[in-house]
C-alpha positions as CSV (number, residue, x, y, z in Angstrom):
1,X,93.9,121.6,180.3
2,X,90.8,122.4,178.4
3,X,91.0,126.1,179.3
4,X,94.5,126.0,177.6
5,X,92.9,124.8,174.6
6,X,90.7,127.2,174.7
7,X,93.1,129.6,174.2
8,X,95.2,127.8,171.5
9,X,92.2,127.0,169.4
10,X,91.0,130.6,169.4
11,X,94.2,131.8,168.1
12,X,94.2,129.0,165.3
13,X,90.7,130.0,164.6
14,X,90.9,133.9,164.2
15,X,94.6,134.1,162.9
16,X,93.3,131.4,160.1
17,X,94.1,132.6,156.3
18,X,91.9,135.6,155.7
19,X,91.3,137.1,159.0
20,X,94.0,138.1,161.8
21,X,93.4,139.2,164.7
22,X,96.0,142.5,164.1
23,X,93.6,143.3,161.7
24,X,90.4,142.8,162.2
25,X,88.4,146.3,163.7
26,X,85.6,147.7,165.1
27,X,82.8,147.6,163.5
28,X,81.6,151.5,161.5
29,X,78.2,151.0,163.0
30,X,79.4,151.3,166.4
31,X,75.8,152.7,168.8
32,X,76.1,155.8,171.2
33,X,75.4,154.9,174.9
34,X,71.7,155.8,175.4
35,X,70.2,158.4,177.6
36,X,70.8,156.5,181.2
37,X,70.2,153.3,180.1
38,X,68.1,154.3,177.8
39,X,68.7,151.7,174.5
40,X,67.9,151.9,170.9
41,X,64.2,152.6,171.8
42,X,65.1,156.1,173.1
43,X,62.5,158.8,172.7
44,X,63.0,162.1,173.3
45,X,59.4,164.4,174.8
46,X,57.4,163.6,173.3
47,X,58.2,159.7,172.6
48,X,56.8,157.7,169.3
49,X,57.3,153.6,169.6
50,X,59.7,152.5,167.4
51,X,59.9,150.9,164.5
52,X,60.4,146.7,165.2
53,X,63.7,146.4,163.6
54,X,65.1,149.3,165.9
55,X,63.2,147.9,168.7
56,X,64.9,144.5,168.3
57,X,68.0,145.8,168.7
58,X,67.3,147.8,171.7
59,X,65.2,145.6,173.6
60,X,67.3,142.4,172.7
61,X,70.4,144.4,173.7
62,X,69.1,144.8,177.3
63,X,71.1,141.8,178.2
64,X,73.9,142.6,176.3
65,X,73.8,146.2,177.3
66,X,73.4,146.6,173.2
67,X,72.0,150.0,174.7
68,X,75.9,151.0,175.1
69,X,74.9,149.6,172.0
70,X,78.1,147.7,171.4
71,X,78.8,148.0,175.1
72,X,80.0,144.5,176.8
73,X,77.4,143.3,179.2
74,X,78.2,143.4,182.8
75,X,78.0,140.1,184.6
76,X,79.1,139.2,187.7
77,X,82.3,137.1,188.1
78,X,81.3,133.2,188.0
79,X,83.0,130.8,190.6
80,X,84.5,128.6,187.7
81,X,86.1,131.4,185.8
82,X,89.7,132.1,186.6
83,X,90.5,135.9,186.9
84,X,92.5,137.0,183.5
85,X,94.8,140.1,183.4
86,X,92.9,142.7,181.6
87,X,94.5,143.1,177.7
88,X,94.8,145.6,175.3
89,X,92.2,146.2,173.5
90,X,92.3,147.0,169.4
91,X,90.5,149.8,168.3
92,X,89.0,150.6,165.0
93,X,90.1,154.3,163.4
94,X,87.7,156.0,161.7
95,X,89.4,156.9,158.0
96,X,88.5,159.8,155.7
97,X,88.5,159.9,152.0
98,X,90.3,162.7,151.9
99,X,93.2,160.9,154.0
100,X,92.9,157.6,152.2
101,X,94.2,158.6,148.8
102,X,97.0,161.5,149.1
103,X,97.0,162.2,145.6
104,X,96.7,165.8,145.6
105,X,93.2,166.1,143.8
106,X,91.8,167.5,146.9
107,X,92.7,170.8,145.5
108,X,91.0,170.0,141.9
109,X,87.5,169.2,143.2
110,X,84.9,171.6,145.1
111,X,84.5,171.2,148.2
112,X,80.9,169.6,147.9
113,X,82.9,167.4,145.6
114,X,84.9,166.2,148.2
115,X,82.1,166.0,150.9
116,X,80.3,163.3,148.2
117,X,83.7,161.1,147.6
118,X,83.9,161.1,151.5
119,X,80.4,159.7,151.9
120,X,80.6,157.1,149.0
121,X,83.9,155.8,150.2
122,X,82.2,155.6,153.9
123,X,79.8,153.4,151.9
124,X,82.9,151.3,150.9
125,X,84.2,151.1,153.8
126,X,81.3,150.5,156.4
127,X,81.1,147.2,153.5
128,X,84.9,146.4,154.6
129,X,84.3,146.1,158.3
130,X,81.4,144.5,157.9
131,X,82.7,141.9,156.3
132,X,86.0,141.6,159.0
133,X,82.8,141.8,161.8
134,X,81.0,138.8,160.1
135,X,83.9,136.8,159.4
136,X,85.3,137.1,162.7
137,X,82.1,136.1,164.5
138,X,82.3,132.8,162.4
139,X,85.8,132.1,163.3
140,X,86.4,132.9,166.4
141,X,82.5,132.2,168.0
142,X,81.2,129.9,165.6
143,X,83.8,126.9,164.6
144,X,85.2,127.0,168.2
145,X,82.2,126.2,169.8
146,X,81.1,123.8,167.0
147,X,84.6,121.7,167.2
148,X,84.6,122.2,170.8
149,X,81.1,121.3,171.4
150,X,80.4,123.8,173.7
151,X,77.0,123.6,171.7
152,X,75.2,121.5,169.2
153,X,75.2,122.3,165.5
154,X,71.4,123.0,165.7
155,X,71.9,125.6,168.1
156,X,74.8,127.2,166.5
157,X,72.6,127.3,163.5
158,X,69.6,129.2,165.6
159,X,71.4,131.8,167.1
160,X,73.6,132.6,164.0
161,X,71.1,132.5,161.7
162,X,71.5,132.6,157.7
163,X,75.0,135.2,158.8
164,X,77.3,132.6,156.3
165,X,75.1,134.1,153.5
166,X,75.3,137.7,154.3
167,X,79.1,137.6,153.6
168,X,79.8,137.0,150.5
169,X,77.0,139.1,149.5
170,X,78.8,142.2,151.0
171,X,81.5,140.7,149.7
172,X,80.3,141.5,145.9
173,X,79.1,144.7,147.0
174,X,82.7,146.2,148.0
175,X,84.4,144.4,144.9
176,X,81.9,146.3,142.5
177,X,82.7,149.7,144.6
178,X,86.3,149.7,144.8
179,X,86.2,148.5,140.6
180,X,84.2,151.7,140.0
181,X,87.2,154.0,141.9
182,X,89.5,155.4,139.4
183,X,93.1,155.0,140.2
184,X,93.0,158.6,141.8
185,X,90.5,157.1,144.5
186,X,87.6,159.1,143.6
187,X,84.7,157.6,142.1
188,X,82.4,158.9,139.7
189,X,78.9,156.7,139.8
190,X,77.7,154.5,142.3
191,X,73.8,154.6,141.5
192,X,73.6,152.1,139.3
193,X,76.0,149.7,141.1
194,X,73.7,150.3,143.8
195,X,70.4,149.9,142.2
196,X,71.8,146.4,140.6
197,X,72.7,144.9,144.2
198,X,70.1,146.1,146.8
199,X,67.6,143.8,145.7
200,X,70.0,141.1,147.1
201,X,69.1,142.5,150.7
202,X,66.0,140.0,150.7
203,X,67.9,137.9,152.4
204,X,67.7,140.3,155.4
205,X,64.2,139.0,155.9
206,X,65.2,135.7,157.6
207,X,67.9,136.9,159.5
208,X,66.4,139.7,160.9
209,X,63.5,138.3,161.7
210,X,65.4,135.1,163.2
211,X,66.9,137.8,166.0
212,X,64.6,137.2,168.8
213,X,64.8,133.9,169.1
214,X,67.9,133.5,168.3
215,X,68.7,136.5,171.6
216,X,66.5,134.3,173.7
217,X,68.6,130.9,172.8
218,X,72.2,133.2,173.3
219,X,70.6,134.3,177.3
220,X,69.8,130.6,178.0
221,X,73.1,129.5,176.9
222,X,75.1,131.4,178.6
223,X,74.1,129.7,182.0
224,X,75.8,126.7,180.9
225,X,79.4,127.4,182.7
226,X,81.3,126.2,179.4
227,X,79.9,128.6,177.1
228,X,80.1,131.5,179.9
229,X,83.3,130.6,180.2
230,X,84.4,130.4,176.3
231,X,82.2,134.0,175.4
232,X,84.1,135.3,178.8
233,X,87.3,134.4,177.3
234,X,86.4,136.2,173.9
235,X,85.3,138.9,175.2
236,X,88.6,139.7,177.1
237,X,91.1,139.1,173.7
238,X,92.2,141.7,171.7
239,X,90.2,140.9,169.1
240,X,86.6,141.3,170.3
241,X,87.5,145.3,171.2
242,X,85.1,144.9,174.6
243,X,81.9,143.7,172.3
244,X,80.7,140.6,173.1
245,X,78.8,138.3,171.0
246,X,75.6,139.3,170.1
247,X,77.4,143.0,169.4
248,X,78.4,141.0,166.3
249,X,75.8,139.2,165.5
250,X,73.5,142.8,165.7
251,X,76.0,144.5,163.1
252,X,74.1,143.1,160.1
253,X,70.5,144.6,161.6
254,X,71.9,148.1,162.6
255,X,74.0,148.1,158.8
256,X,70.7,147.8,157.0
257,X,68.6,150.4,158.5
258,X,71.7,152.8,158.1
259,X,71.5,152.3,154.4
260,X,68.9,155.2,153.4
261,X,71.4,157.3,155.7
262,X,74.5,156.9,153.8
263,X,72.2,157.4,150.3
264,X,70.7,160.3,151.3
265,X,74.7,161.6,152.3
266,X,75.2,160.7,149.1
267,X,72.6,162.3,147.0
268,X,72.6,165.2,149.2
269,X,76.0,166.4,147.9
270,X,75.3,165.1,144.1
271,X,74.4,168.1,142.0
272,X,71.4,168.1,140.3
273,X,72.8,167.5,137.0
274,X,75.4,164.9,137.6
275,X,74.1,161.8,135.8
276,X,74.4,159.5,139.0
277,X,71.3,161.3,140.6
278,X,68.5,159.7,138.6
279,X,70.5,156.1,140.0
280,X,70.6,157.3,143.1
281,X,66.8,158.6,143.5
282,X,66.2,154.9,142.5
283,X,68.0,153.3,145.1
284,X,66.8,155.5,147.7
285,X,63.3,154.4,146.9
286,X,64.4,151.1,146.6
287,X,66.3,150.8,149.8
288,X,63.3,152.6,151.9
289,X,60.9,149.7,150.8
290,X,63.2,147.2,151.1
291,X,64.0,148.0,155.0
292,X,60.2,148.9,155.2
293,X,59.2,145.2,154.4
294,X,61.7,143.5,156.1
295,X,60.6,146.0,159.6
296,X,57.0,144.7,158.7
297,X,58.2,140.8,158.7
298,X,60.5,141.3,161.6
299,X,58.1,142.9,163.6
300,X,55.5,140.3,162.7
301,X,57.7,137.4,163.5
302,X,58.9,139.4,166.7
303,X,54.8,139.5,167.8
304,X,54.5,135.9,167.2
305,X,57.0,134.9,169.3
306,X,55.9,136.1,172.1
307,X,52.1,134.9,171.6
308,X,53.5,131.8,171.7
309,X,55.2,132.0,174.7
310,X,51.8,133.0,176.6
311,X,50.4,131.0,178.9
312,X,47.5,131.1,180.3
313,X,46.2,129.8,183.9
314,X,42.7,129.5,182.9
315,X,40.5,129.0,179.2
316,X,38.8,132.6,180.1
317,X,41.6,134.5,180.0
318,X,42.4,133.6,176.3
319,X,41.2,136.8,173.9
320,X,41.0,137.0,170.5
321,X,42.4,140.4,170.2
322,X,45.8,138.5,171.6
323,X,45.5,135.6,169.1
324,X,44.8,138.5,165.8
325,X,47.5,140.8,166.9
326,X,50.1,141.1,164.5
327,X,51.9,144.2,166.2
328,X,53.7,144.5,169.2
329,X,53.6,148.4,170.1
330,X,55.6,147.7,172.9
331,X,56.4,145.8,176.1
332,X,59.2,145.4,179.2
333,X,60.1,143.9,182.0
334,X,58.3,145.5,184.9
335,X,57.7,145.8,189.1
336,X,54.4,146.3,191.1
337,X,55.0,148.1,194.4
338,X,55.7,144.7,196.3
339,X,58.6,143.7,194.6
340,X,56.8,141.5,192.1
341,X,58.2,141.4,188.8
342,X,55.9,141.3,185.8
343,X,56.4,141.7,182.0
344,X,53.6,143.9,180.2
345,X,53.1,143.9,176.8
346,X,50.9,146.0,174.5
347,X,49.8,144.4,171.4
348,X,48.1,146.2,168.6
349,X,44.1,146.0,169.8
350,X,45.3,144.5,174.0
351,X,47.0,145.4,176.9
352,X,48.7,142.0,178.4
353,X,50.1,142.0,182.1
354,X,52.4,138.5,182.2
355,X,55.0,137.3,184.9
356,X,58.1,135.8,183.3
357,X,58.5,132.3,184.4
358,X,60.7,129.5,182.9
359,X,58.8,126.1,181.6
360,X,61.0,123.3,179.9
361,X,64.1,125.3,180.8
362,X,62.1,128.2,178.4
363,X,61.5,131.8,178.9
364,X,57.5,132.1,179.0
365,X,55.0,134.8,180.2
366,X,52.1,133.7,182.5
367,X,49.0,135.9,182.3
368,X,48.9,137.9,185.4
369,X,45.3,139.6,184.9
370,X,42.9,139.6,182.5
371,X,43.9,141.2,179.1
372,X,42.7,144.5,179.0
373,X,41.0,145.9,175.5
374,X,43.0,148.9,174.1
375,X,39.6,150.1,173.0
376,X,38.5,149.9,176.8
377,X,41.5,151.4,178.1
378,X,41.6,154.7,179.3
379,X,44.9,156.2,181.2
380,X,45.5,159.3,183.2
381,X,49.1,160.7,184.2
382,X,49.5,161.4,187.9
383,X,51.4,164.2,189.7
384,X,54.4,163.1,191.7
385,X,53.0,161.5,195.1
386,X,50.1,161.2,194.5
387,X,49.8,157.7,194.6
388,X,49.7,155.8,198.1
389,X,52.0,152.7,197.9
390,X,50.9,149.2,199.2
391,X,47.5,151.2,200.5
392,X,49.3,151.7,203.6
393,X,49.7,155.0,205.7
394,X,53.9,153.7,206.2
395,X,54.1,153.3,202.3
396,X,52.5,157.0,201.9
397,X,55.4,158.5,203.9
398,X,58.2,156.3,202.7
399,X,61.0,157.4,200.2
400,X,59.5,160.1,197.8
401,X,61.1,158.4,195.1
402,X,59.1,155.5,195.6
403,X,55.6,157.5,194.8
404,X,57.1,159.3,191.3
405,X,56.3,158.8,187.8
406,X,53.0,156.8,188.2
407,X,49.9,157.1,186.1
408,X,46.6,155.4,186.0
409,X,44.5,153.1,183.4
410,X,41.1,152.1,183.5
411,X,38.7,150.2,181.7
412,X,35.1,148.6,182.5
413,X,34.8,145.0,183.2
414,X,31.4,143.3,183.9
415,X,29.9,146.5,184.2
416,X,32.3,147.9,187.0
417,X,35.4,150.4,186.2
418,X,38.6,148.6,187.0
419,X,41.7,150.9,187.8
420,X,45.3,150.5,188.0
421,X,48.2,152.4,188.7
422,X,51.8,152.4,186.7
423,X,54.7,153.2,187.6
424,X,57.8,154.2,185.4
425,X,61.4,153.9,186.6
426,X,61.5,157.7,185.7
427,X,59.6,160.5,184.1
428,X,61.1,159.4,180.6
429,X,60.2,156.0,180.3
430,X,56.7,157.1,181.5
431,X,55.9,159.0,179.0
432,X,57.2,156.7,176.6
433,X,54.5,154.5,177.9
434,X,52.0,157.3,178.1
435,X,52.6,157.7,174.4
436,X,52.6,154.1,173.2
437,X,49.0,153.8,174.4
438,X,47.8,157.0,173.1
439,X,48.8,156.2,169.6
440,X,48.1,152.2,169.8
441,X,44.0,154.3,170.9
442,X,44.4,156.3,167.8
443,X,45.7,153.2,165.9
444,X,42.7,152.1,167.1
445,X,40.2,154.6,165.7
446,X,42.1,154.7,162.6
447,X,40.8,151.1,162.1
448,X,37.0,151.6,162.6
449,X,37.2,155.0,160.5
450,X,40.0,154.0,157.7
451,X,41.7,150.7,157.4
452,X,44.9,152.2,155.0
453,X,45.0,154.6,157.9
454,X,45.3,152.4,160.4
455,X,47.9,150.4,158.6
456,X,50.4,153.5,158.6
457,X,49.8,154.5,162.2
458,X,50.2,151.0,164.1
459,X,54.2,150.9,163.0
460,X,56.0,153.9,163.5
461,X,58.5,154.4,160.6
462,X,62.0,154.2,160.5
463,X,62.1,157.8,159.8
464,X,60.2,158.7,162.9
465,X,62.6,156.6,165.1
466,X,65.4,158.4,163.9
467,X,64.1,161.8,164.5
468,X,62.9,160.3,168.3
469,X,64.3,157.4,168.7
470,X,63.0,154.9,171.6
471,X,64.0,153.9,174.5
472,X,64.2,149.9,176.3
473,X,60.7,149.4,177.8
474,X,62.2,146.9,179.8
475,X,63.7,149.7,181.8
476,X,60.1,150.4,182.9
477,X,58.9,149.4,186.0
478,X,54.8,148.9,186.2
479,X,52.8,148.8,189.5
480,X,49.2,147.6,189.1
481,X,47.0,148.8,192.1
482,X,43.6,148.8,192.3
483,X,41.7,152.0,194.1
């Protein structure tokens, strides 16, 4: 039966020459669960938005619970798929440098020595299972579903992107490594080697910019029982370690903006007078614009596809502030106090309160009020119970929880102040919020006062997202009132 051959053509498919499922291991880039289901767009108190290319891969990991970052999402058992007996799972082990090569010289070399052959050969070999990661995403996702037709070629090629391209390109990146380590396993210069092949990372720009539509076409899918079924049946083999597919397919983003990490490591324990520093000061600089351009084009391309996906019930509600935004501070999946689910978004110069409805078997976001003018908008954050839910005497005296973690915008409309009240699903993810709109207001001044200025503020840097990184917006939950 076709469930059967299922199985058979997996095996033939990740056991093919090259890769093997005994070998293949988890990928180096592995995320951290965030704070409660907070993702990738974690911030600590106080919170900065983060930069697009690590808001991608929080908010596109929602589904996927990418927030365990490589966490399996949890789905609920579908009435065509058969129960399987859990397996075991292969793990990936973390190797050391020092435990790589027994060769003695750990007792020649200092121990800042050591602490730099230990970060370059991390470089190696975060290249190594990246490479197993990529190739077993085309072999045992890819081709199956193709020669299966589980999906169309077309689609295959949206959701996977330009990844055939990113292999071999890794590919020449751990054959020029592992030809520069000397037969004791240490390795004396990698700056150069480094400076030669990051320019090759251009390629990035298409496929990282390619993730949200590509996320959007993978949700869709999925409620086609044959491909639930097929990404179900991955999921539980050995060889997918628990990460399901769009794990895989997220390895290449999270990889690049770990780069300038595993430089700095590097340069951080090369002395000042080893010859490989000048290289490696050059790559550094090179990397940092590199993944500073292709977070510019990703979060552009992420803006404009949702702009397109707006729709709007009547001509008035169109705004050009919508239609010249080219920065998405933020936005989530949200709840007013009636249940109502609505999906906000704050776009460089507007504030845009949508409901998510599906048109043409496509995700789109209906305009749910007016858009509100950042410039306009002023907020207020409200003390726990404050807020009367519903405007009813029952909802004042309901479930305490129910009246926490609000706070308040307003803004003029036609001459009259216009208020409504938020709600966060806790007092993290509303001061996340709080935050986004201050700075998109200073953003804002920055504009009228100092273009450059303005530039530099509207996208938080990657740096800045490391030191407070974001959380999932679409973990907030929004209640417009008016008072």
């Amino acid at each position: 039966n076709i469930s059967q051959y299922y199985c058979f053509f997996l095996c033939r498919c990740v056991c093919s020459p090259g890769v093997c499922v005994c070998d293949l291991q988890e990928p180096s880039s592995k995320r951290v669960k965030p704070l409660s289901r907070v993702t990738s767009l974690a911030s600590l108190i106080p919170p900065v938005k983060a930069a697009p290319l690590k808001r991608i891969g929080q908010t596109l990991q929602r589904s996927i619970s990418f927030r365990s970052d490589c966490r399996p999402e949890n789905t609920a058992p579908r009435p065509w798929g058969r129960q399987i007996a859990p397996s075991i799972t292969k793990r990936r082990d973390s190797k050391l440098w020092s435990e790589t090569f027994d060769l003695g010289l750990g007792h020649m070399l200092s121990s800042e020595e050591i602490k730099r052959q230990e970060a370059i050969f991390e470089l190696s070999q975060g290249e190594q299972d990246l490479i197993e990661d990529l190739t077993l995403a085309k072999k045992a996702y890819r081709d199956p579903m193709l020669k299966l037709s589980i999906m169309s070629e077309h689609e295959l090629n949206q959701i996977f992107g330009t990844l055939d391209s990113l292999i071999p390109l890794h590919e020449d990146l751990l054959s020029r490594l592992r030809e520069a380590r000397k037969q004791d396993g240490s390795t004396d210069h990698v700056g150069h080697i480094l400076v030669d092949w990051l320019p090759c990372l251009e390629t990035y720009n298409g496929y990282c910019s390619n993730q949200v539509a590509a996320k959007a076409l993978l949700d869709h899918k999925k409620q086609d029982h044959r491909v639930h079924d097929f990404l179900q049946r991955c999921l539980e083999s050995p060889f997918s370690r628990k990460l399901d597919l769009w794990s895989f397919l997220d390895i290449p983003r999270s990889r690049l903006v770990k780069y300038p990490l595993l430089l700095r490591e590097i340069l951080k324990h090369t002395p000042n007078e080893h010859p490989d520093r000048q290289h490696l000061h050059q790559a550094m600089n090179m990397i940092q614009s590199i993944v500073a351009d292709i977070n510019t084009q990703t979060g552009e391309s992420e803006c404009r596809y949702y702009k397109e996906r707006l729709l709007y019930l009547e001509s008035g509600q169109r705004d050009l502030l919508i239609d010249s935004s080219r920065i998405l501070s933020c936005h989530g999946e949200l709840k007013n106090n009636r249940g109502v689910k609505l999906h906000v978004f704050l776009f460089q110069d507007v504030l845009v309160v949508t409901r998510a409805i599906t048109q043409n078997e496509q995700l789109c976001y209906q305009l749910h009020q007016q858009p509100i003018p950042v410039r306009d908008l002023e907020w207020e954050d409200l003390q726990d119970g404050e807020i009367r839910l519903g405007g009813s005497i029952r909802g004042a005296f309901s479930n305490s929880e129910r009246t926490k973690n609000f706070f308040r915008v307003a803004f003029r409309s036609g001459g009259q102040l216009q208020m409504h009240c938020f709600q966060a699903r806790d007092a993290f993810n509303k001061q996340q919020w709080l935050n986004c709109i201050r700075q998109a207001k200073e953003a804002l001044g920055s504009t009228e006062s100092d273009p450059q200025t303005a530039a530099r503020c509207s996208d938080c840097s990657a740096d800045a997202s490391a030191e407070c990184p974001q959380m999932d917006l679409t973990d907030l939950t929004l209640t417009p009132v008016k008072t």
